[in-house]
C-alpha positions as CSV (number, residue, x, y, z in Angstrom):
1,X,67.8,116.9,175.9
2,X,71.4,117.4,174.7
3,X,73.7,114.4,174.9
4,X,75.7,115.4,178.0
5,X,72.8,116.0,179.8
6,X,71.2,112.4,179.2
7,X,74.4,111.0,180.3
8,X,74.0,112.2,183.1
9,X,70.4,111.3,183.7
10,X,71.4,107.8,182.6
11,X,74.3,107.5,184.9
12,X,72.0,108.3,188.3
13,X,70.5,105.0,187.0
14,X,70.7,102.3,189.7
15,X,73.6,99.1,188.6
16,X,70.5,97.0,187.7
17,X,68.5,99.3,185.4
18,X,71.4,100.5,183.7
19,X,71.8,96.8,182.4
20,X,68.4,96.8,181.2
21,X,67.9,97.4,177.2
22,X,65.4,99.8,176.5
23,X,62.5,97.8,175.0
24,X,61.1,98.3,171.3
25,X,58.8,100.5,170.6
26,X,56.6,97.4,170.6
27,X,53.9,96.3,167.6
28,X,50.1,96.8,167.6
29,X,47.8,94.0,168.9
30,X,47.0,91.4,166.1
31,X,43.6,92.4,164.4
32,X,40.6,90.2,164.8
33,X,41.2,88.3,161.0
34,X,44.3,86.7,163.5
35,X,43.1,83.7,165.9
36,X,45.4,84.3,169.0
37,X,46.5,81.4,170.9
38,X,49.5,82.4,172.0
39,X,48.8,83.6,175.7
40,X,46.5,81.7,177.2
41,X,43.5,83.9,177.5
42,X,39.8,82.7,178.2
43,X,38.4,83.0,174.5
44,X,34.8,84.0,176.0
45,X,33.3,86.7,177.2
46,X,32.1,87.6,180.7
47,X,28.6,85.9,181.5
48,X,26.1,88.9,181.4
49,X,25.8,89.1,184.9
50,X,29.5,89.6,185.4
51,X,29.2,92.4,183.0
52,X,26.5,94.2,184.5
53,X,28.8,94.7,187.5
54,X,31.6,96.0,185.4
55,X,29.5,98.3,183.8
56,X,28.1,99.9,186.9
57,X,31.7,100.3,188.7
58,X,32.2,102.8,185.3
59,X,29.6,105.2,187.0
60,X,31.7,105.7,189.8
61,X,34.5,106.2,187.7
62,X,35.1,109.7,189.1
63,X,36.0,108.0,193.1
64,X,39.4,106.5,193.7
65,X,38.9,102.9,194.3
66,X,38.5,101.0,197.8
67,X,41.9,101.2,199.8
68,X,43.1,98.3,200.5
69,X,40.8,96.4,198.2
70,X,38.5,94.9,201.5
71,X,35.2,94.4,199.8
72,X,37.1,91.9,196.9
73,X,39.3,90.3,199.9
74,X,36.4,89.4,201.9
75,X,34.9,87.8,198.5
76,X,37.5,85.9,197.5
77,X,37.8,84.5,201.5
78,X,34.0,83.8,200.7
79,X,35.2,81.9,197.5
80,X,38.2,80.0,199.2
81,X,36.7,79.3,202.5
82,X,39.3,81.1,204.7
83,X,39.9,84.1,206.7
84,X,39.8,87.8,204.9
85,X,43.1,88.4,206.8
86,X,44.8,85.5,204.7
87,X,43.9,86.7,201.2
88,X,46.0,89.5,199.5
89,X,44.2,91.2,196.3
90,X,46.5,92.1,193.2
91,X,46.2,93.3,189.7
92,X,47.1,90.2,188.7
93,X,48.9,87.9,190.5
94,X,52.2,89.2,188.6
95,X,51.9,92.4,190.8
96,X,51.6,90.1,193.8
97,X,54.8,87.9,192.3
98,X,57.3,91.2,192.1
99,X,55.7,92.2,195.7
100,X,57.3,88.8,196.7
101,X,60.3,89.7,194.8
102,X,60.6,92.8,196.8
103,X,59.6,91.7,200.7
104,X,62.3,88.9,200.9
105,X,65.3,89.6,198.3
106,X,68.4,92.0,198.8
107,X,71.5,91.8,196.1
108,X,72.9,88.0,196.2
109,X,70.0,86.2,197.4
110,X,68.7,83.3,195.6
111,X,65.4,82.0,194.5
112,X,64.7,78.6,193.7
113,X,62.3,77.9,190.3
114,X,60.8,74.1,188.9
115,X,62.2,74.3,185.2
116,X,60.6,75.0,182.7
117,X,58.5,77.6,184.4
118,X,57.0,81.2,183.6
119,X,60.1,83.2,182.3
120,X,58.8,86.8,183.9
121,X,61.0,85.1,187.2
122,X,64.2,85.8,185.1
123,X,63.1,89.8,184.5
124,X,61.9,90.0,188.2
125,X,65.1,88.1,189.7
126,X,67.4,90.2,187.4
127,X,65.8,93.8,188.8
128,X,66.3,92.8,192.4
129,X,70.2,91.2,191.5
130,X,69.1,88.0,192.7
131,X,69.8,84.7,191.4
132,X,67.5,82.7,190.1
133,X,67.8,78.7,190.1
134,X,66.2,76.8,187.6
135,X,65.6,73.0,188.6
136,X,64.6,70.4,186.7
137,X,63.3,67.2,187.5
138,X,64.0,63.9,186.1
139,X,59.7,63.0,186.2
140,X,58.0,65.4,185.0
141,X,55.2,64.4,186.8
142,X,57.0,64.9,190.2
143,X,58.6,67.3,192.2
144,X,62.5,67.1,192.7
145,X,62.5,67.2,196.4
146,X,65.8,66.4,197.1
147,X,67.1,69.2,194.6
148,X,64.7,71.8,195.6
149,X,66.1,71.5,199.6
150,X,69.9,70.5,198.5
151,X,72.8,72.2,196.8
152,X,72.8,75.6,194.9
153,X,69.0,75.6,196.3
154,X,69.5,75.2,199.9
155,X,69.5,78.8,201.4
156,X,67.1,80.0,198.2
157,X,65.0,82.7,199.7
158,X,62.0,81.4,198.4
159,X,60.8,78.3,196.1
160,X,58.3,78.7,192.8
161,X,56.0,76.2,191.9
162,X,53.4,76.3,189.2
163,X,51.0,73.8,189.5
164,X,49.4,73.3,186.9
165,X,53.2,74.3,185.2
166,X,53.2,76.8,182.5
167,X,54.3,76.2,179.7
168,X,54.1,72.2,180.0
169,X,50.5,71.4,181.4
170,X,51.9,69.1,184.1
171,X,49.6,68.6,187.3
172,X,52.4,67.3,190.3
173,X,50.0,65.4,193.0
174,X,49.2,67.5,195.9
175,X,51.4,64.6,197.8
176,X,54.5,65.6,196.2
177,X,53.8,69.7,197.4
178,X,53.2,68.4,201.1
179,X,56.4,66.4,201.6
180,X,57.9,69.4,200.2
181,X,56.0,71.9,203.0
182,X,56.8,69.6,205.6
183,X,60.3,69.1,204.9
184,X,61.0,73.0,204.0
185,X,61.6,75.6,206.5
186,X,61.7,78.6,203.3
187,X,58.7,79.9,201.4
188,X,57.0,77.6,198.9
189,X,55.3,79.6,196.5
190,X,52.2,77.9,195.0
191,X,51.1,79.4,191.4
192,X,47.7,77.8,191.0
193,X,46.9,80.3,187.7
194,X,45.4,77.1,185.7
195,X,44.0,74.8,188.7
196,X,40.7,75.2,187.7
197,X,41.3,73.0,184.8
198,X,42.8,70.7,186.9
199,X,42.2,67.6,189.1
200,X,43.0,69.0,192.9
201,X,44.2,72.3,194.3
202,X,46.4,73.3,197.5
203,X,43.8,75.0,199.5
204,X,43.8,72.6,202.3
205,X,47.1,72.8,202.9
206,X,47.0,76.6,203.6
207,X,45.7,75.9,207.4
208,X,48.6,72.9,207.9
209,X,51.5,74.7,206.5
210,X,52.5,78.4,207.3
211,X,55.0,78.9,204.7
212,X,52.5,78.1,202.0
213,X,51.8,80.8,199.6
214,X,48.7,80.3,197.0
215,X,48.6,82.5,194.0
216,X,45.4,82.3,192.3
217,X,44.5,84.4,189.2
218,X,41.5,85.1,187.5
219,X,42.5,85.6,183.7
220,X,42.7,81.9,182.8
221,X,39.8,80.2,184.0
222,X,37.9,83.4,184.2
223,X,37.7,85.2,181.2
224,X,39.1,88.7,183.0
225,X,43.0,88.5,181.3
226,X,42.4,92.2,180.2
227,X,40.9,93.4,183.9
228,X,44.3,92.4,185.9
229,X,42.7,90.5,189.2
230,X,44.9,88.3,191.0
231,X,45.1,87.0,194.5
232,X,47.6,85.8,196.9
233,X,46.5,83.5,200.2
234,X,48.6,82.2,203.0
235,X,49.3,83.4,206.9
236,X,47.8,86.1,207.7
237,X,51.4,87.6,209.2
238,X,53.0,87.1,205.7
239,X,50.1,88.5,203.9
240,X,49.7,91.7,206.0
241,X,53.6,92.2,205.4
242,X,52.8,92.1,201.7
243,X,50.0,94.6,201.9
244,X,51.7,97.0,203.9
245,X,54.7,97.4,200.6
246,X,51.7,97.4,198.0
247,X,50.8,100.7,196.4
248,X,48.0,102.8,197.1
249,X,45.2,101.8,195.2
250,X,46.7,99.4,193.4
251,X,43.4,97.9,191.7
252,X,41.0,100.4,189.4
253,X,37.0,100.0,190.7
254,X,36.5,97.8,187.6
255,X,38.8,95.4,188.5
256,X,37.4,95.6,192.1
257,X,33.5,95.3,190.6
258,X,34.6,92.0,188.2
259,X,36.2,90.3,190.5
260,X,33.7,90.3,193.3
261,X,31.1,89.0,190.8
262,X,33.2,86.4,189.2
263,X,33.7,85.1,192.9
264,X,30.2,85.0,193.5
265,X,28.8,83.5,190.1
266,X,31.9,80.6,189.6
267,X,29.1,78.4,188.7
268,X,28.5,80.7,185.2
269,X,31.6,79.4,184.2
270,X,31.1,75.9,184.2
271,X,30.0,75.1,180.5
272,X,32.9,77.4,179.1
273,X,35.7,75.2,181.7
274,X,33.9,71.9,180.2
275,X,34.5,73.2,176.3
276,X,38.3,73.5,177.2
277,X,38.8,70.4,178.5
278,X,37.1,68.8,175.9
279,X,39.0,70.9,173.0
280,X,41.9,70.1,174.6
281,X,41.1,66.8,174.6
282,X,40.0,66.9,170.5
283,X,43.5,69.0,170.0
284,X,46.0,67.1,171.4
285,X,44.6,64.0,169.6
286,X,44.3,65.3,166.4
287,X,47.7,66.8,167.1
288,X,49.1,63.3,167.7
289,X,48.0,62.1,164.5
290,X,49.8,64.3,162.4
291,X,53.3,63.5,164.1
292,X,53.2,65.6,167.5
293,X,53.8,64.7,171.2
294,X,51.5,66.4,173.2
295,X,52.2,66.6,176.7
296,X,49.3,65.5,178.9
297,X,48.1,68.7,179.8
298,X,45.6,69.8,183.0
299,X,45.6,73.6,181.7
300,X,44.1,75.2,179.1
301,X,46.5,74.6,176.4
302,X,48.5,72.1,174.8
303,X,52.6,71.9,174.6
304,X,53.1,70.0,171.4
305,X,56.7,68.6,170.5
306,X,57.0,68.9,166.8
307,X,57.7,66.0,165.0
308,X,61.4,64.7,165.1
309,X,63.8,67.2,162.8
310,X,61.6,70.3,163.3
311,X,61.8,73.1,164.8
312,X,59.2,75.0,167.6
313,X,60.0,78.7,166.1
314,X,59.7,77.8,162.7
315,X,56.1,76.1,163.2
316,X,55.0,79.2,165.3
317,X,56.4,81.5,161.8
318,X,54.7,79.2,159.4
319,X,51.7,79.4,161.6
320,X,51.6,83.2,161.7
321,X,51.8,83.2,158.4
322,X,48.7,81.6,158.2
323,X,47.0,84.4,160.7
324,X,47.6,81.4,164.0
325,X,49.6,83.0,166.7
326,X,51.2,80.1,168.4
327,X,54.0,80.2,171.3
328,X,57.4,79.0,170.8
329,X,60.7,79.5,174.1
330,X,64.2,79.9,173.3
331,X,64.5,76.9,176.1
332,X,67.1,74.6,175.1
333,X,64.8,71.4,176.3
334,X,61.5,73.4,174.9
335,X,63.1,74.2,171.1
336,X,61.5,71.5,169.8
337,X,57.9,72.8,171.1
338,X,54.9,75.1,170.6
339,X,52.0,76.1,172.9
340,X,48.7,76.5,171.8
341,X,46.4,78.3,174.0
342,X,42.7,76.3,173.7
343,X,39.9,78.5,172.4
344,X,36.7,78.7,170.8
345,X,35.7,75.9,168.8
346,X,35.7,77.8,165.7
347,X,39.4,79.2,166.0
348,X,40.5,75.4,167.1
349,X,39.0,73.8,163.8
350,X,41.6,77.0,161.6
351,X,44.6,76.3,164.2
352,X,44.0,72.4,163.4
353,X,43.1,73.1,159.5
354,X,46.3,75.3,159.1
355,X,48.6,72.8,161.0
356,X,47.3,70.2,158.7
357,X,47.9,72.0,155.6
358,X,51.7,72.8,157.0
359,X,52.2,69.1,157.7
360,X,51.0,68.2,153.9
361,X,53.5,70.6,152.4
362,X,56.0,69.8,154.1
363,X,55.8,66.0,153.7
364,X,55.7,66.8,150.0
């Protein structure tokens, strides 16, 4: 295409995506000599019973999958104990996120988000020239009430809570999420992605609270990162709103297959959710010896503050080149940081062995 003629292409370009960089070309996945701990994933397979459902969805292959994904949205009201017509099916709750995104913003409007919290909110903000407000609260163990309802945040179009938060691990008490609900007459948006790791979740407060959104996923806890299954749950006149923008056979019949099995056999999971907890445990512990503050986490992975002086991207580069993919955020308060993802026992003992090595050299 000649230059005048991409120009031109280029310029029908909406404001918003004209801004946008085109990406790199982007790098290969890491080979298996790497041990990856840098996003979170369930290190384990799928329990054999899972599987044999995702292997028989590949013989219909050849069929579109089920509109409006009922079958999986009747499961996962099975799983939650509510109402099919309250449960939205995704793939992954990141689709679900940018449907959000697109049912309640217009150019100007604001979004509220706890700080620090999962950075895709900036991309998906940016694309719909919204503004997205970053709050931070003074206890990290709490919610900031009064600054999620006051100020820049009052007429925010929605609010974002993770809870468990990513990156930090923090588990706010169910308490704090209520006064909020009660006090709030805007969308409170409740990311739930790790609460399988953790002590409580919201689902109670879906029948009290009609502007209470739950966004559960099943990557983390459920070993189906690479499969894309997410739900959303709340009122069943927000939800059917969501559906009716979602795109046509959004979900592939694999997808569809995995995630009605993992629903109905939670219970094969409960000896891989016991190993994380007690690696993370082990990790964060072993971590603290050598210098690091970990913060308490009820996810499954650690944020570790590197000892005072150092630097989070430089520990993630010395890890790498040690074959230990580590994450590291350009967040002013989170420089200091890395998160590591908690896997199998094996690929714990080389993050943990490498670390310890790094440590030694440097101290020389």
């Amino acid at each position: 295409m000649s230059d005048e003629k991409l120009q031109n292409v280029l310029s029908s370009l909406s404001p918003v995506a004209r801004q946008l960089d085109v990406p790199p070309a982007g790098r290969p996945a890491p080979d298996s000599s790497y041990v990856k701990l840098d996003t979170n994933e369930n290190p384990f397979p799928l329990p054999p019973i899972v599987m044999q459902g995702a292997c028989a969805a590949l013989e219909r292959q050849y069929l579109y999958p089920e509109n409006d994904n009922i079958s999986l949205r009747e499961a996962a009201a099975r799983a939650y104990g509510i109402a099919t017509d309250h449960v939205i099916a995704g793939n992954g709750s990141s689709e679900l996120l940018g449907l959000l995104y697109r049912a309640f913003l217009t150019p100007g409007d604001r979004v509220a988000m706890l700080s620090p919290g999962f950075s895709f909110n900036r991309k998906l903000a940016m694309l719909h020239a919204a503004q997205l407000l970053e709050i931070e609260s003074a206890e990290p163990h709490s919610l900031p009430i009064e600054e999620l309802l006051s100020g820049s945040a009052a007429d925010a179009k929605f609010v974002l809570l993770a809870n468990p938060n990513n990156p930090t691990g923090v588990f706010v008490p169910l308490a704090d999420i209520e006064r909020l609900l009660a006090r709030s007459d805007r969308l409170i948006v409740l990311d739930e992605a790790y609460v399988d790791f953790a002590p409580d979740n919201g689902l109670r407060l879906l029948s009290r609270y009609a502007n209470l959104l739950i966004l559960r996923t099943l990557s983390k806890s459920y070993a189906a990162a690479g499969i894309r299954v997410g739900f959303g749950l709340g009122h069943p006149a927000l939800i059917g709103r969501l559906r009716n923008i979602q795109n046509v056979f959004n979900m592939n019949v694999i997808g569809q297959a995995v995630g009605i099995s993992i629903l109905s056999h939670r219970a094969a999971y409960k000896d891989n959710h016991r190993h994380i907890r007690d690696e993370r445990q082990r990790v964060a512990a072993e971590l603290s010896q050598l210098g690091f503050r970990v913060t308490p986490s009820h996810a499954n992975f650690v944020l570790a503050h590197a000892p005072v002086g150092q630097d989070g991207r430089w520990w993630q580069a010395a890890l790498a080149k040690e074959k230990i993919l580590v994450a590291a955020f350009p967040d002013k308060s989170l420089e200091s940081c890395i998160r590591i993802s908690i896997g199998t026992k094996d690929q714990m003992d080389a993050f943990l062995a490498a670390t310890k090595a790094i440590s030694a050299a440097r101290s020389c």
